[in-house]
Structures are given as C-alpha cells and as structure tokens.
N, C-alpha and C positions, 0 to 999 in steps of 0.2 A: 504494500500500500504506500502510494505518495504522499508524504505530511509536509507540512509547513506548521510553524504559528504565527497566528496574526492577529490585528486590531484589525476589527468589523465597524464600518459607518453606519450610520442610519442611515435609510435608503436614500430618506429625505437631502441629507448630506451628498450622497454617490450622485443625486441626480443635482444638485445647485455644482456640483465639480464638471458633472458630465456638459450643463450648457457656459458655465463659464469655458472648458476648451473648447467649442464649436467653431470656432474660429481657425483651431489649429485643423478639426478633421475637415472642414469645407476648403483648406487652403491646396488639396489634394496633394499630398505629402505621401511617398511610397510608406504607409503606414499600416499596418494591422490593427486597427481602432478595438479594444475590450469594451463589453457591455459595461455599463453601470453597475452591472450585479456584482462584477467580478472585482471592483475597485476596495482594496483591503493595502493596510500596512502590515507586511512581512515582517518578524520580528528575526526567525530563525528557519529555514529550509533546512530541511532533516531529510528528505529524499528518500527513498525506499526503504522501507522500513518493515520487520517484519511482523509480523499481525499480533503473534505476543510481546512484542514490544510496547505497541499499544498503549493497553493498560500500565503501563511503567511511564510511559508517557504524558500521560493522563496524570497520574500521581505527581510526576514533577512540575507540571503547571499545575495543580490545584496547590501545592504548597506554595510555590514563590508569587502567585498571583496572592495568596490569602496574606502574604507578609509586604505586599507591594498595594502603595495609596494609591487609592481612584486617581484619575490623570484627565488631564486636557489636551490633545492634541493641538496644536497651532497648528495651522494649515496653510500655504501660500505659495506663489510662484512654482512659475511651469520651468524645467528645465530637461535634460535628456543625460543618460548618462552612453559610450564614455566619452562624449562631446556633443555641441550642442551642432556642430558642424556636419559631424558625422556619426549622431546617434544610431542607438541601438533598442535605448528604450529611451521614449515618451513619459515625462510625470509631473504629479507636484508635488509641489515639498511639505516636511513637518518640520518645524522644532524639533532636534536634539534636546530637547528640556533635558534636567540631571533625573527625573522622576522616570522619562522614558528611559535614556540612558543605563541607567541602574538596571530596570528592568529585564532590556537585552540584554544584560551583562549578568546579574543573576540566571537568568532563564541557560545563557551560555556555558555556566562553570557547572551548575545542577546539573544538567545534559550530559557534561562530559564527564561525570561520574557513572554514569550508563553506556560509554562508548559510543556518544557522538565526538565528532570533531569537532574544535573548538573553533568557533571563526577570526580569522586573524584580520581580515579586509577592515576599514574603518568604518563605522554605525554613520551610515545617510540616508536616514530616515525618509521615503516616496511611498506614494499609491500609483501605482503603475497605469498609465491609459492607453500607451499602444507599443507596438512592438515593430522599428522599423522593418524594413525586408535586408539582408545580408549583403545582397549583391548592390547593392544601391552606391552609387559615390557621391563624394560629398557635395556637389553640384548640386544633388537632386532633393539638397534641403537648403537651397539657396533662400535664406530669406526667414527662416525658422527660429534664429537668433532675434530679429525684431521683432517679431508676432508673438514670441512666446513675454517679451519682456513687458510686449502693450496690454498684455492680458491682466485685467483685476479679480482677483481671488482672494480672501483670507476671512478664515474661520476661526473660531476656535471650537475643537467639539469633545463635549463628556464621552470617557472609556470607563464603562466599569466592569469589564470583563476583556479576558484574554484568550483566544479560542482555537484549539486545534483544531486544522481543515484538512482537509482528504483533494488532493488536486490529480483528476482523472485526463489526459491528454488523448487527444482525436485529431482526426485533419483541421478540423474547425478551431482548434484551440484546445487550453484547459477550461475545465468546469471544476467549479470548488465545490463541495459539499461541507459540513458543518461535520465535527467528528463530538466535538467535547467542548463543554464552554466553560471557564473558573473565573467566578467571582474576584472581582478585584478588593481589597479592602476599603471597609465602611471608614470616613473622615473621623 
C-alpha cells in the first residue's frame, strides 16, 4: 500500500486555492492541473508500505499528533519547485511556522524508529496543483514567473488533525483515499 501523511483542507479552502490559480491553468502551461480534491500538505511520503505496517503507522501518528498543538497553516504564493523557469511541480506555499516544523520533524525521528528513512531534503512546506510534463523546456513556461507572482492568495487555515492517506496511481493520476485521521491537541 502507498502512504503519505498529510494536512487535509476544507474543501471550502481547496476550492478558494483552486480559483485563485485559474489564471495559471487558463495560461495553457504544458501542465497536469490536480483536482481540488486532491490538494493536501505532505508532511512525510513513506511509499510502499507493507499492510502490517499499517497499524504501527497508525500508532505513530496518533501519539505525536496527540503531543502536537492545533496549528494554523499560513497559506500564500504560487511558486514551482525545482524552478520556476523550468518547473516540475506547480504550488502554493505554507508557513514553515516552528509548530509545523516541529511536527514534521517529530512525525520524522518517530518513523524512523520503525524503519522509515529519515528525510534529509529541507521542510518546504506546498499543496501541490499541477504536475508539469518532463519533456517540456524551459521556453514552454515562458512567462510563469510573472503570473505566478501577480496572483493574490493568503489564508490562514485551522488543522486539527493529521491524516494518513493511501495514494493509489492510474494513467489518470493518483487518487488519495483517507486511511487514518489523529486528532491534533486541544489548546
């Protein structure tokens, strides 16, 4: 089974991000635009995973979420990672807050007492909205550096929960499903 953990938006949220970028998807960008449903912050991809692991899984996000204070995402600006010239993914941004930070970083060392690997890459924090095409060069995002910068977005939005998701892959894309959800701590 495919796992990830992430922070889930209200839909309400997915869908105020989905028309603030409408701009970038009408700009006809070689883009793989995601549904609104599917827009979520990654905390940790754990990748195939085996079914009893699971529940070990499960256990380690209910503890570190139940010792980690409710949060507020900050939300804003569109950017692409690993350039905005010649991206590869499409997003906006969160606050690194220290309350997120912490989080991924607990959720990280708890893991790897269960043989995950530890993530070394630096925490930058996105909700992902499209996926460009590979072959693409950088010509053919001529112009995505200004559009992404004239875009207005920022949020700020309640997390009270931390949620293992099951990511199933098709020609069409991935679909997330909901595996486990852990309460995050009462103020």
């Amino acid at each position: 089974m495919r796992l990830f953990i992430a922070l889930n938006l209200p839909p309400a949220e997915r869908e105020r991000i989905h028309e603030a970028a409408a701009p970038l998807r009408d700009a006809g960008f070689p883009v793989r635009w995601l549904d609104p449903e599917s827009y979520h912050l990654t905390l940790k991809f754990l990748g195939n995973v085996r079914n009893e692991m699971a529940p070990v899984v499960e256990r380690v996000l209910e503890k570190v979420a139940g010792q980690t204070e409710r949060l507020s995402l900050r939300l804003g600006g569109f950017g692409a990672f690993p350039t905005i010239r010649r991206p590869r993914v499409i997003w906006v941004g969160a606050d690194p807050t220290p309350v997120l930070r912490c989080l991924k970083q607990d959720l990280e060392w708890a893991l790897t007492h269960h043989g995950f690997e530890r993530e070394t890459r630096a925490f930058h924090p996105h909700i992902t909205l499209g996926r460009a095409a590979a072959e693409e060069g950088a010509g053919a995002f001529r112009g995505l550096d200004e559009l992404a910068a004239s875009l207005d977005y920022e949020r700020t939005v309640p997390v009270g929960t931390v949620d293992l998701m099951q990511s199933q892959l098709s020609r069409k894309g991935a679909t997330y499903s909901l595996v486990a959800s852990s309460a995050l701590m009462e103020d």
